[in-house]
C-alpha positions, 0 to 999 in steps of 0.5 A: 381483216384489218379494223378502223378506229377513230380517236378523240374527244368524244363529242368529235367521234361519237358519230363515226360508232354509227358507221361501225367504227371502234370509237376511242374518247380520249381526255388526257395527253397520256391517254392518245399516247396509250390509246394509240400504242394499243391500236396500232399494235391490235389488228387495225389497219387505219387509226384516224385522230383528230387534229387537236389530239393528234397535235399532243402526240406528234412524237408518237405519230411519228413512230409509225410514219414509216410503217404501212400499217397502221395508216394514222389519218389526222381528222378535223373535231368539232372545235374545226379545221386547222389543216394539219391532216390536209398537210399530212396527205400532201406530204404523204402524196408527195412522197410516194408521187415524187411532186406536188399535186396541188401545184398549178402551173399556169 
């Protein structure tokens, strides 16, 4: 059975350590990338990471957006939403559907 994990600062995830989930705090840019690396090579089969993390290592990301394991969820912090993990599942979407979602036609 497959693990879920959660990265960030450790005001915006200490929460998710209630639910069950493994909690990763992260204060430097190196660490998400080493944090990162070691989840998605451990059994975990959803990382999420918080958007203002997420934005220090896009590059590293991006390795495993071709992947089907592990999926990597950006989530909003304490610090708000800047909309970066809304884009990333409408692009996923987007990609598997074949169309926009979200898009109305009136």
């Amino acid at each position: 059975m497959y693990k879920i994990a959660v990265i960030g600062d450790y005001g915006s995830i200490y929460g998710f350590a209630t639910l069950g989930l493994s909690i990763c705090p992260v204060k430097t840019r190196e660490e998400a990338k080493n944090k990162l690396k070691q989840l998605a090579e451990g059994k975990y089969g959803i990382i999420y990471i918080t958007e203002a993390v997420a934005a220090e290592i896009k590059e590293e990301i991006e390795k495993y957006q071709e992947q089907t394991l592990p999926a990597i969820i950006q989530i909003p912090g304490v610090s708000g939403n800047t909309g970066a993990g809304v884009d990333g599942v409408k692009k996923t979407v987007e990609q598997a559907v074949g169309s926009d979602i979200l898009f109305s036609q009136e």
